[in-house]
C-alpha positions in Angstrom: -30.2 -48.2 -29.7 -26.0 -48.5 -29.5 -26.4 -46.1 -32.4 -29.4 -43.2 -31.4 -26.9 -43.4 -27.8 -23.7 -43.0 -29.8 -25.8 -39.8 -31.8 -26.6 -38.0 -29.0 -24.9 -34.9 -28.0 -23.3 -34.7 -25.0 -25.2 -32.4 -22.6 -23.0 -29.1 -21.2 -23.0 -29.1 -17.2 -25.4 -26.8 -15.3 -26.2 -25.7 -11.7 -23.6 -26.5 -9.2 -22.2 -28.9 -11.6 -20.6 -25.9 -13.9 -20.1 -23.3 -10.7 -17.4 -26.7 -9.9 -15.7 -27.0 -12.8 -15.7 -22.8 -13.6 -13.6 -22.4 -10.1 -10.0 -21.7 -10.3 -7.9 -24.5 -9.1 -6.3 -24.7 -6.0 -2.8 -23.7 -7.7 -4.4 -20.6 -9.3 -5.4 -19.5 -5.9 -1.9 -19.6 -4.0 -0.4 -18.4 -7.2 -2.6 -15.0 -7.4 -1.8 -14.8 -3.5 1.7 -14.5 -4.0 1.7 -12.5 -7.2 -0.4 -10.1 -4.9 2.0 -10.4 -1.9 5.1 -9.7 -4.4 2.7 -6.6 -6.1 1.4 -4.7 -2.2 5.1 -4.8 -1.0 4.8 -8.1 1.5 8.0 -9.2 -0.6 10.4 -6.7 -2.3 12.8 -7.1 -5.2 15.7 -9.3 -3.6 14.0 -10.2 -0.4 13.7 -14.5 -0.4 10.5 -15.8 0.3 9.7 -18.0 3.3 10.5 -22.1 2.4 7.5 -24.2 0.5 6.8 -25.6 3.7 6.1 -22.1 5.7 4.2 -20.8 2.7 2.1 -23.9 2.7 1.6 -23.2 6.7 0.9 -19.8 6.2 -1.6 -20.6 3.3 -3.7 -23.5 4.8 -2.7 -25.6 1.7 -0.4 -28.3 0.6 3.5 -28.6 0.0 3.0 -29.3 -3.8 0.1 -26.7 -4.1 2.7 -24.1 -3.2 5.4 -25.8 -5.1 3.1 -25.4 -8.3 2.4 -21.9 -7.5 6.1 -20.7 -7.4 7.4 -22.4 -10.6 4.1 -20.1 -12.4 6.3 -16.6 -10.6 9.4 -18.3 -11.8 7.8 -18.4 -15.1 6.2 -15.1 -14.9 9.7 -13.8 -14.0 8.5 -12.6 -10.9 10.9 -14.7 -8.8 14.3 -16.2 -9.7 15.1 -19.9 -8.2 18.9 -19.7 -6.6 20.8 -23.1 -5.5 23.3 -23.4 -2.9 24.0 -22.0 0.2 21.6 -19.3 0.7 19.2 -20.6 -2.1 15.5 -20.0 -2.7 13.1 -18.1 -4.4 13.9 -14.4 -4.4 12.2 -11.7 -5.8 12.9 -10.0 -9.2 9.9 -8.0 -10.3 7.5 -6.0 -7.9 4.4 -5.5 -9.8 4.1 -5.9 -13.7 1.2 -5.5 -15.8 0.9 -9.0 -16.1 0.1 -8.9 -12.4 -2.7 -6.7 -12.4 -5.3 -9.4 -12.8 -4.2 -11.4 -9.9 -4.2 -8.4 -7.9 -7.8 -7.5 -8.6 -9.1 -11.3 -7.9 -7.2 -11.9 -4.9 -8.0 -8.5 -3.2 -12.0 -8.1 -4.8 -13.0 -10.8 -2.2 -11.1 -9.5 0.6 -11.7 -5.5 0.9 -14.0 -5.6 3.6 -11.9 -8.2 5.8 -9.3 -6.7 5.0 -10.3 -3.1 6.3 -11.4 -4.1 9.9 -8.3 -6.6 10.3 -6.2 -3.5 9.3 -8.2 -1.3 12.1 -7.6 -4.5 14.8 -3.7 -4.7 14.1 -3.8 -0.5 14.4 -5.7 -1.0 17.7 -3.7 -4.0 18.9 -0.3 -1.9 18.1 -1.5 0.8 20.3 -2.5 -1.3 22.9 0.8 -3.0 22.6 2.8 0.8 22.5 0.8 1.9 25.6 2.0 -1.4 27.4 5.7 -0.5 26.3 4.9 2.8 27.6 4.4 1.3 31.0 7.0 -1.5 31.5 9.9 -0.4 29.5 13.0 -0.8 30.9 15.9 1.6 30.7 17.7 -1.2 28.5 14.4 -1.4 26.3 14.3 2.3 25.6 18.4 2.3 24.6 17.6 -0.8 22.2 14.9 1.3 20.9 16.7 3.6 20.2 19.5 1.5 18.4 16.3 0.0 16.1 15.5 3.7 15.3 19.0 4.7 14.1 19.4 1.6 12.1 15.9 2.3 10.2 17.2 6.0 10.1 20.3 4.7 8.1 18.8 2.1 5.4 18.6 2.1 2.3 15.1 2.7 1.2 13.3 -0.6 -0.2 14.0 -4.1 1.6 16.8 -2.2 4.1 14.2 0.0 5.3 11.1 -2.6 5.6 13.7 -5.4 7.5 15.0 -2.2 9.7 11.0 -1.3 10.5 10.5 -4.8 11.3 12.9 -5.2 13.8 11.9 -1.9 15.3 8.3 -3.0 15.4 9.4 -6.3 17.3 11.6 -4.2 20.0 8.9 -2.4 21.0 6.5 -5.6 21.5 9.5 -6.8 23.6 9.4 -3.7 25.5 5.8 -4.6 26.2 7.0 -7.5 28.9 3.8 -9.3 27.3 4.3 -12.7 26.1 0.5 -13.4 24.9 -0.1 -9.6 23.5 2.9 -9.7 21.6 1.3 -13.4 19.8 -1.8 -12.0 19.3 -0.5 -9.3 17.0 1.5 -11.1 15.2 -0.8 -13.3 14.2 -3.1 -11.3 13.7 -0.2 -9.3 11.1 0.3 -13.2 9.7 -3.7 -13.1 8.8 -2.9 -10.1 6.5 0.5 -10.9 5.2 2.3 -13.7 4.6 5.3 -11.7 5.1 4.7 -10.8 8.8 6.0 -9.2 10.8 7.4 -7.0 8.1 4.5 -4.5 7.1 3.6 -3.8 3.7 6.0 -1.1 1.7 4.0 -0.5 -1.3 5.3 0.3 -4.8 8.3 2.4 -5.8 6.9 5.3 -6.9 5.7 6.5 -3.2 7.8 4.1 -1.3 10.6 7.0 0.0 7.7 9.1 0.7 6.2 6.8 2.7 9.5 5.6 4.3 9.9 9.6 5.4 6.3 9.7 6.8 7.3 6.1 8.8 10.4 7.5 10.3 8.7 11.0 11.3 6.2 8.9 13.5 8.7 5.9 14.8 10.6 9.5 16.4 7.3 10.3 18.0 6.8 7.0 19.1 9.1 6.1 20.4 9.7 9.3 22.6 6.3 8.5 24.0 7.2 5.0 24.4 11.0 6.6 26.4 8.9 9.0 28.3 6.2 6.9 29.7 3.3 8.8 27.8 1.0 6.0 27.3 -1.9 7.7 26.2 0.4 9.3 23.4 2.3 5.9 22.4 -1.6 4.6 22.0 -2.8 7.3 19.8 0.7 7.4 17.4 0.7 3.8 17.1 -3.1 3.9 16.2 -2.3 6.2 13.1 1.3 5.0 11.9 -0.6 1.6 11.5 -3.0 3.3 9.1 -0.2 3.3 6.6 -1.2 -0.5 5.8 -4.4 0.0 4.5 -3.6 3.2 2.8 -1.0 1.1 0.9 -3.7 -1.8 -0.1 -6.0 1.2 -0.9 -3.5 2.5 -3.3 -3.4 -1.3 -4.8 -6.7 -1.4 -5.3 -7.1 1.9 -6.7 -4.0 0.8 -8.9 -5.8 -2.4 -10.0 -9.1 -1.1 -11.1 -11.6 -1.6 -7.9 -11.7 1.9 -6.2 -12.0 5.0 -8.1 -11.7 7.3 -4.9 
């Protein structure tokens, strides 16, 4: 009996059994999420990404999980490891072939979340821009100002998407409104791991882009100056369209829209 037991093949898993053991792990998971967050522009070449423990917060997964995940970008030679004052894990590559596949997974799954989070955080901005519109103070409105010049005058890449950030968060502040201000940014923090700064897409239309941005920031916040509320809402409304035009142009780029 030892013998006929020792003989007989061993049978291959079915059902929910092999669905289980055919999932990617845990560490391939975070690791396509960051390859994607490097590829879309969440993270530029030479911007440092957020500590393990902020990733892990940010992910909804373990310190070590994340830790695993980084080591496959440093091998990749997506990220470079830096010790010492001002260390981490900073950016090298943006988006190279290698990447492509992680893109496609980690986006497939999400294109319909992804487009009515996109339309909230557009709605939410206006909302927020019509509020500035309404409470801004003459010091809000020079500070504005200030934010605008200083996105005027960076260098286009990780200058520019820092520069639009801090624009972006003087105008929430110019809102007067503690709890709308949270909601949008984290609702932004359920779309990028980088947020607030917005998604700056790849280098071969980022100056274009970065043009279009800085024609619409003037028109916003001249709205915003002037008290036109109705015209801060609509402007905000369609500058934040740029985010899901750039994870359009991802997908397109990565095989799952033809359009």
């Amino acid at each position: 009996m030892a013998d006929r037991l020792a003989m007989t093949p061993a049978v291959p898993p079915s059902g929910l059994l092999a669905q289980q053991l055919a999932m990617p792990s845990r560490v391939d998971e975070i690791t396509d999420r960051l390859v994607t967050a490097i590829a879309i522009g969440e993270y530029l070449p030479g911007a440092r990404l957020p500590v393990e423990r902020d990733i892990a917060a940010a992910l909804g997964v373990g310190r070590m999980t994340v830790r695993a995940a980084l080591a496959r970008l440093v091998e990749r030679g997506l990220l470079e490891t830096r010790r010492g004052r001002g260390g981490g894990s900073y950016v090298v590559d943006q988006w190279p072939e290698s990447s492509t596949d992680s893109v496609r997974r980690t986006l497939a799954v999400r294109l319909g979340e992804l487009r009515d989070r996109c339309d909230a955080i557009a709605r939410l901005h206006g909302a927020v821009c019509r509020a500035a519109a309404d409470a801004r103070t003459a010091a809000d409105v020079a500070g504005l100002r200030a934010a605008l010049e200083e996105y005027r005058s960076a260098e286009s890449g990780l200058a520019a998407q820092q520069a639009d950030s801090r624009l972006h968060l003087a105008i929430m502040d110019a809102a007067h409104n503690d709890v709308l201000k949270q909601v949008l940014v984290d609702l932004e923090a359920s779309i990028s791991i980088g947020a607030p700064a917005h998604l700056w897409g790849e280098p071969t239309n980022m100056r274009e882009m970065e043009l279009r941005s800085l024609h619409e920031h003037e028109e916003l916040i001249d709205a915003i100056a002037d008290g036109r509320a109705d015209d801060a809402d609509s402007v905000a409304r369609a500058h934040l369209g740029i985010d899901f035009e750039l994870i359009s142009t991802a997908m397109r780029r990565a095989g799952l829209l033809t359009e």
